[in-house]
N, C-alpha and C positions, 0 to 999 in steps of 0.2 A: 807416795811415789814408790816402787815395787823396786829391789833392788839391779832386777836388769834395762830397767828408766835411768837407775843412777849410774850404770856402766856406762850406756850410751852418752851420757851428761861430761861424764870425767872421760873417756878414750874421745870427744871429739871438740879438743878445746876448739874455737874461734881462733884462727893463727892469722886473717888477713887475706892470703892467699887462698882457705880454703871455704872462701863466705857460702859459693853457691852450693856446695854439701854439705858444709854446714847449716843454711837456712832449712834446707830440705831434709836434712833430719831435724830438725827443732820444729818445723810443722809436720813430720810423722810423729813425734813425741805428743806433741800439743793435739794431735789427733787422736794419738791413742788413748790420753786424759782425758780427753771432750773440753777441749779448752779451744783450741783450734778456729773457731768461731769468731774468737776475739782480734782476730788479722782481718778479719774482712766486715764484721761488724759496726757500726757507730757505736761512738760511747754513748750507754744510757743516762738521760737526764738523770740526778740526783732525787732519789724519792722525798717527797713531802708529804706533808697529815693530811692532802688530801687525795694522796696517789693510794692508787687499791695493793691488793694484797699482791697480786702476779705482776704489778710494775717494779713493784720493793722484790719480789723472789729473780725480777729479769734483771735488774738492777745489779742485785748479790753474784746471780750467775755471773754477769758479765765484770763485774768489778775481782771478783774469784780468780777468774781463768785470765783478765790482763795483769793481775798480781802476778800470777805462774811466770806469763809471758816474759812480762819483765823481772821476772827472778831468774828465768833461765837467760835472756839478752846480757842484763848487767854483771849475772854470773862468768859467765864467759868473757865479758871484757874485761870486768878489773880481773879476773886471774891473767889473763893476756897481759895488761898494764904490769899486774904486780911480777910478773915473772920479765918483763923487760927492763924494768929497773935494776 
């Protein structure tokens, strides 16, 4: 992530009040990663020995970028949580 991804990340914590600017930058972020995808995607079945190579490479993409997703979601909240304690 490129240090002005990480400006955006810390100047726009999740306070409650400001969800719907908040979402809409975390899917321009997640857009401009190529992650983005993964809001509007179903989750890929889990690859098996008999899945081909590009269902294991669709699988990794998508398993990749809902990582991201929920790294930036959860990020934002428990900082929220930890600073209301």
């Amino acid at each position: 992530m490129t240090p002005s991804l990480m400006n955006i990340l810390k100047d726009n914590t999740l306070t409650g009040d400001n969800y719907v600017t908040w979402k809409r930058k975390i899917g321009l972020l997640l857009q401009s990663e190529k992650h983005k995808f993964v809001l509007t995607t179903p989750k890929q079945p889990a690859p098996n020995n008999e899945s081909s190579i590009m269902q294991k490479d669709e699988y990794e993409q998508w398993k990749t970028s809902d990582d991201m997703g929920q790294m930036l979601y959860y990020g934002h909240y428990l900082r929220r949580v930890a600073t209301a304690a």
